[in-house]
N, C-alpha and C positions, 0 to 999 in steps of 0.2 A: 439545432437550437443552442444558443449560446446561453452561457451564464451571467444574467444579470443582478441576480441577489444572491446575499450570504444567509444564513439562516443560522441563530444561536440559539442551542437548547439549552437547556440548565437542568443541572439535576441535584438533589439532596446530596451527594457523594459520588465515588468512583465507582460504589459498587452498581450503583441504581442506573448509573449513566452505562456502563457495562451490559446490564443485562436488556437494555433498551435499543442499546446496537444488536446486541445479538437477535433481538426479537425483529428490529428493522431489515437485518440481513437474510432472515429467514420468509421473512415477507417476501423481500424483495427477490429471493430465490423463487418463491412458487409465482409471481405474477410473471419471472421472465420465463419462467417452464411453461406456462401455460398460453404466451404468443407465441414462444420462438423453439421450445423445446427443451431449452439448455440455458446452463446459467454460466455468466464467467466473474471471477469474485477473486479479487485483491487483497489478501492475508499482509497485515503486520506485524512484527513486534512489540515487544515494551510492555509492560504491566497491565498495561488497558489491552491492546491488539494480542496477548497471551489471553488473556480473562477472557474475551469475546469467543477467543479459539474452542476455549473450555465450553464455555457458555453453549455454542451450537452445538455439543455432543447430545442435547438433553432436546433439541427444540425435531421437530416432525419435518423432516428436508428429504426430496426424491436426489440422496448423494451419488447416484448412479448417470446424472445428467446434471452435473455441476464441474466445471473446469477449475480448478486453484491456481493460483498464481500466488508471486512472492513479489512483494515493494521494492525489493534489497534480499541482502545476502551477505555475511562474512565470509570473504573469499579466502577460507581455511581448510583442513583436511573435512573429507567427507562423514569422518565422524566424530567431529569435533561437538563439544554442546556446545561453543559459541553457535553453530550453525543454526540460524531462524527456522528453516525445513525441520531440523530435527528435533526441537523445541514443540512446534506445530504438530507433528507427527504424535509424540506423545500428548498431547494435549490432546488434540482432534485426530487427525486421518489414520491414525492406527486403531483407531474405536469406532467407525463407522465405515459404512460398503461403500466405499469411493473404487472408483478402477484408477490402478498406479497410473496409467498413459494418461489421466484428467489430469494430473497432477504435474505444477510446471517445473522441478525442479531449474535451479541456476546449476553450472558444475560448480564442484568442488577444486580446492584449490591442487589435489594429487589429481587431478585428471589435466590432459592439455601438457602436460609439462609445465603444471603451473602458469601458464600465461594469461592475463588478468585482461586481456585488450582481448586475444582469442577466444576467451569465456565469455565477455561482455557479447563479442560478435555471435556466437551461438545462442544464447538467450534471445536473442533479437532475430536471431533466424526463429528460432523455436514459439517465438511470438507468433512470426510472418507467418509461418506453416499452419499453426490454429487460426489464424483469422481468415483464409483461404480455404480449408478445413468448413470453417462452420459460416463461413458467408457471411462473416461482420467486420471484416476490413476494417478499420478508420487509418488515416494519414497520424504520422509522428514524427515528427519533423521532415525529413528523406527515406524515410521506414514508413512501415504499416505497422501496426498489432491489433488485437480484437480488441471490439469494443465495451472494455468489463463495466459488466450493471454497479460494480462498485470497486473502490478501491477505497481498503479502508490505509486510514493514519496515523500513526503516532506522531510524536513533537517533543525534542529536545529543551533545554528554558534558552538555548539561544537561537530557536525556531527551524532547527532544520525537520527534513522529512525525509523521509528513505534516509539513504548517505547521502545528501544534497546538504551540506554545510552551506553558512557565507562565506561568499570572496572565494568560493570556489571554483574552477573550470567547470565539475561536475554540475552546479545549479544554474552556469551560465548556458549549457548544452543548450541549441537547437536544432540539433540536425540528425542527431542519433538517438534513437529511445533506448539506449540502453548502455550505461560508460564503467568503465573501471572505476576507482577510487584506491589511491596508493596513499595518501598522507591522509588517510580520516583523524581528527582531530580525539575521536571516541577510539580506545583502541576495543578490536585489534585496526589495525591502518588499514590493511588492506580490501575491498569489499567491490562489491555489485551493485549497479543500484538504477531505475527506472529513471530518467529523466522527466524534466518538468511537461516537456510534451507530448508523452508517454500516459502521467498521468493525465492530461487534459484531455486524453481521448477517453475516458471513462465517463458514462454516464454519468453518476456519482460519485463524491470526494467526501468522506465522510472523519474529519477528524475527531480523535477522542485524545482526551487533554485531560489532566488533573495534575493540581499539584500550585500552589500560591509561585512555585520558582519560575512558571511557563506565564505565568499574567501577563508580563510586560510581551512577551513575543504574539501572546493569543490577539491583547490590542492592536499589534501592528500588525498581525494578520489580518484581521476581520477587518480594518482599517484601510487596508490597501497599500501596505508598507512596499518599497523596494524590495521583491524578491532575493537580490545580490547580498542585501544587509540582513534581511528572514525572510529565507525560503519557505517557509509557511505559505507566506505572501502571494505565491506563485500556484497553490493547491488551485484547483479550480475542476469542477467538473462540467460537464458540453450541456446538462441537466438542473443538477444542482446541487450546491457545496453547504456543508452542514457542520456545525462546530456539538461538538458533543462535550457539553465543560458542565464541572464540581464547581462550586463557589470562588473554592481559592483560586481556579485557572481564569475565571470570570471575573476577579476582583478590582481589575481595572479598565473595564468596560462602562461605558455610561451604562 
């Protein structure tokens, strides 16, 4: 099923838009438990994808049949706090019965001998093996990875998603679900990060936005902007893709 509509929620605040993903996520955890068994769910960062993380510690979830995944990755020591995993970990998966093997980590940048091409290839092996593993296959460009009930988003104010900047290599990707990133624009430079058709294998694409400085990029996401100039643009899920916005990120929407 392809993506034919966008869908904009609104909500009073970040906090209310927060607790509303997290309620949507926890939903959408027990309807895929209850076809398939198992749920597979795309963790973010950033203010809002930290708050969600929190958020789900409090909500009623079978975490013993739920797979984690990461958008991105600062490709740093393994116990760095830049690290998204580690962040999350305190947040969520050190407070709830999750089995460590659900959990996808990316490597760290002291493993591999630090090689950022070598890590991105393993994460993309590590996908391939889950989706063969649990019989949900989708295509990603010349890759496979599972096909997660969700992948949630964050949003930079000049639209990127993961580490998918503009005028990037990284958000031009079509062929690998899963690339390095050496000059990120945010530091630290170096990172991990899902490509555009990585994400498009997911059911759902669920951005959460706040903030008056994200406006201009939210319009030309939901708008159908050039990906290359905001990456936003290029969010899409195979289901259906959902803007989760505060007022000010909405404020230049009809």
């Amino acid at each position: 099923m392809t993506d034919s509509t966008t869908t904009v929620r609104r909500f009073d605040d970040a906090a209310a838009l927060v607790t509303a993903a997290a309620d949507d996520v926890a939903t959408v955890i027990a309807q895929a438990q209850a076809e398939r068994g198992f749920a597979s769910i795309v963790l973010t960062g950033g203010s809002n994808g930290n708050g969600v993380a929190a958020a789900l510690r409090d909500r009623e979830i079978d975490w013993a049949n739920v797979d984690i995944f990461f958008g991105d990755e600062r490709f740093v020591a393994d116990r760095s706090a830049d690290r998204n995993e580690l962040q999350t970990r305190g947040l969520l998966l050190d407070h709830v019965p999750i089995d460590p093997d659900n959990v996808y980590r990316y490597p760290a940048a002291d493993e591999f001998s630090g090689d950022a091409t070598l890590a991105a290839q393993v994460y993309a092996q590590r996908l391939a093996q889950n989706a063969t593993r649990r019989g949900n296959a989708v295509p990603a460009g010349d890759g496979v990875v599972p096909q997660f009930d969700v992948h949630l988003l964050g949003m930079g104010g000049e639209g990127h998603i993961n580490s998918l900047f503009p005028h990037t290599d990284a958000v031009r990707e079509r062929k690998l679900p899963v690339v390095p990133v050496h000059d990120s624009p945010k530091p630290p430079p170096n990172r991990l990060t899902l490509t555009l058709p990585a994400v498009a294998a997911a059911r759902r694409v669920w951005l959460l936005v706040s903030g008056a400085e994200k406006a201009e990029a939210v319009a030309a996401g939901v708008g159908g902007a050039d990906p290359d100039d905001w990456p936003c643009a290029g969010a899409h899920g195979s289901e259906e893709t959902v803007w989760y916005l505060d007022p000010a990120a909405a404020s230049q929407l009809p």
